[in-house]
C-alpha positions in Angstrom: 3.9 15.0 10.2 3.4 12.0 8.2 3.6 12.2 4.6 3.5 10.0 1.3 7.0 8.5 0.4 6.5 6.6 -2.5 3.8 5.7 -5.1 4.3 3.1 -7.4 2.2 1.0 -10.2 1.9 -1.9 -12.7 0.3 -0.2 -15.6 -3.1 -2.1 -16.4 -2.5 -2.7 -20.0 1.0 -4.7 -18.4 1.2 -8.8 -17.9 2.0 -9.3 -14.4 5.6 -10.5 -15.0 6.9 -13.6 -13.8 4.8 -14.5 -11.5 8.0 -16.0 -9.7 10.3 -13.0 -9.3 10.3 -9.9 -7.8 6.8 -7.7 -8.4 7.6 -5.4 -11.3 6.5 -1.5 -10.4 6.7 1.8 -11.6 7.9 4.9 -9.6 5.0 7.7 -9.8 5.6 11.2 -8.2 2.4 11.8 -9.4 -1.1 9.7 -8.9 -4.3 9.9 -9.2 -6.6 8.3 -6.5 -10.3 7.4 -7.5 -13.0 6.8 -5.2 -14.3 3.3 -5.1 -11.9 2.2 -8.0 -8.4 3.4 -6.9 -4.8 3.5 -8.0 -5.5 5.1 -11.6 -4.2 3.1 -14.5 -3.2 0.8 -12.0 -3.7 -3.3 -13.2 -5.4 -4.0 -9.6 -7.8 -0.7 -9.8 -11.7 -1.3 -9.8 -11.1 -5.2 -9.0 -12.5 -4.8 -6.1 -14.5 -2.7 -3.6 -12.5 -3.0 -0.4 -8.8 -3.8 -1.9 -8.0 -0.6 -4.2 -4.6 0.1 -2.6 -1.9 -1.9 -0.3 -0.4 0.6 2.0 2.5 0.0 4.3 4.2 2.3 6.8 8.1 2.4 6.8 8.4 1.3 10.2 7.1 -1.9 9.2 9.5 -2.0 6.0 12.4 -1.4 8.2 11.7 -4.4 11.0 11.9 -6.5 7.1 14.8 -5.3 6.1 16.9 -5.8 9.0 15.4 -9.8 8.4 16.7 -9.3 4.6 13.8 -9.1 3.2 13.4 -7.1 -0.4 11.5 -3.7 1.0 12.5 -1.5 -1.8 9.3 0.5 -3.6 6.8 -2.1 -4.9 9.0 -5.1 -3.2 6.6 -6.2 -1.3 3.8 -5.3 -3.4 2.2 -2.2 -2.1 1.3 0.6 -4.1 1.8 3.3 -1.4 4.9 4.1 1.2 3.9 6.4 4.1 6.5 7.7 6.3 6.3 9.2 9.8 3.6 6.8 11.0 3.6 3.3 12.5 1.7 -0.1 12.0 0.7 0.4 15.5 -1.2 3.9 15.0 -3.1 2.2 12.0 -6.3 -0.1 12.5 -9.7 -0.8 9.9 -11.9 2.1 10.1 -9.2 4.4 9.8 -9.6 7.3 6.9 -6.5 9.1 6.0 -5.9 12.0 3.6 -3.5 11.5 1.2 -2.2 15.7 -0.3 -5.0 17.9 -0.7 -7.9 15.7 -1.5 -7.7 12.2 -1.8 -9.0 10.1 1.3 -8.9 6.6 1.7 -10.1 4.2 4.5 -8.2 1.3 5.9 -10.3 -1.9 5.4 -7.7 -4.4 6.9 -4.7 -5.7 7.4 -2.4 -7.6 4.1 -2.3 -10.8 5.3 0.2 -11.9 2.2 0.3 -14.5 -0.9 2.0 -17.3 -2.8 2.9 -14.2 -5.1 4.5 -12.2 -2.3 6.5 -15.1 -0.8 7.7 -16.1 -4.3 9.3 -12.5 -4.4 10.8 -12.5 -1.3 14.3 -14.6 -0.7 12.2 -16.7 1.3 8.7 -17.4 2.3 7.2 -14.2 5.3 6.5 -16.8 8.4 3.0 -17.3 9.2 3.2 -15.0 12.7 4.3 -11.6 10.4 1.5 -12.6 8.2 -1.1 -12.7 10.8 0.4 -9.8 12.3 -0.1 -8.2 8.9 1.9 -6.9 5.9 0.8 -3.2 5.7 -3.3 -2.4 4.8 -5.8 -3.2 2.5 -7.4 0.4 1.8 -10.5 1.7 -0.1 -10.9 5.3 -1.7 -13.2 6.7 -0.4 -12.7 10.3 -2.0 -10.9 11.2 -5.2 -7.6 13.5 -5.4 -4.4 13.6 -7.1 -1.2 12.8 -4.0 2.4 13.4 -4.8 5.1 12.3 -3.2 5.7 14.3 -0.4 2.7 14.7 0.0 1.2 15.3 3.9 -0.8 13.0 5.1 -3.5 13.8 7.9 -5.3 10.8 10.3 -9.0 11.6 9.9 -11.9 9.5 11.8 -12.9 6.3 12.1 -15.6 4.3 11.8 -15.2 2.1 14.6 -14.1 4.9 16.9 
C-alpha cells in the first residue's frame, strides 16, 4: 500500500533563502492539510487555488538520482514524498487520501523553474520537464497526515 514518506516545509514567516542554492525545508512528521489553502504554516499555502502542494512519487526521485541529481526531502522542492506508487499511476483528476482525512486532488504535472534548476548541479533538460517533475495538487478536504501515513487512490474527475 502506498503511504506518505516524507513531509517537509518552509515556514511562512521564513525568506526564501538564497534563491541560488539548494531549497531550504523542514522535516515534519506531523502536518496539517487545509482545504483550498494547503500545506499549514507553509510560505506557498493559500497562494493559489490549484498549487497548494508539490507531490512527487519516489520512483520518479530514484530515475533522478541515478542522473545525480539532489532528490533528498525538499531537494527538488516538493512538499510531499509518497512511496509505493508510480508517476505512471498518477494523472489530473486524481484525489488521493493522505492518513485518515486529508484528501487532495492532482491538478497537473510540475513542469519546473529557474529556482529548481538553480538548485540542482545542473539545469533538469527540457524532455523531464515536459514529462513532469511530480504534481501540482489542491486540498480538497482538510486532515492532519503523518508520515507513514497510508495513502488510498480515490476517484477522479476525468474518469
Amino acid at each position: 500500500m502506498p503511504t506518505i514518506q516524507s513531509i517537509v516545509y518552509m515556514p511562512r514567516n521564513e525568506e526564501d533563502y538564497d534563491r541560488n542554492g539548494p531549497f531550504q525545508r523542514y522535516p515534519l512528521e506531523t502536518a496539517r492539510l487545509i482545504a483550498h489553502h494547503g500545506l499549514e504554516g507553509d510560505h506557498k499555502a493559500g497562494s493559489n487555488p490549484r498549487r497548494q502542494l508539490n507531490i512527487i512519487p519516489t520512483d520518479w526521485l530514484a530515475t533522478r538520482a541515478a542522473e545525480g541529481y539532489r532528490t533528498g526531502p525538499g531537494e527538488m522542492g516538493e512538499q510531499i514524498i509518497l512511496e509505493g506508487i508510480t508517476f505512471a499511476e498518477l494523472h489530473p483528476g486524481l484525489q488521493l487520501q493522505l492518513g485518515e482525512d486529508a484528501i487532495i486532488e492532482l491538478v497537473q504535472t510540475r513542469t519546473g523553474c529557474e529556482r529548481l534548476d538553480a538548485s540542482q548541479p545542473r539545469p533538469i533538460p527540457a524532455p523531464i520537464k515536459l514529462a513532469g517533475i511530480g504534481w501540482l495538487a489542491k486540498v480538497v478536504q482538510t486532515g492532519t497526515i503523518r508520515v507513514g501515513d497510508h495513502v488510498t487512490l480515490l476517484t477522479s474527475e476525468l474518469a
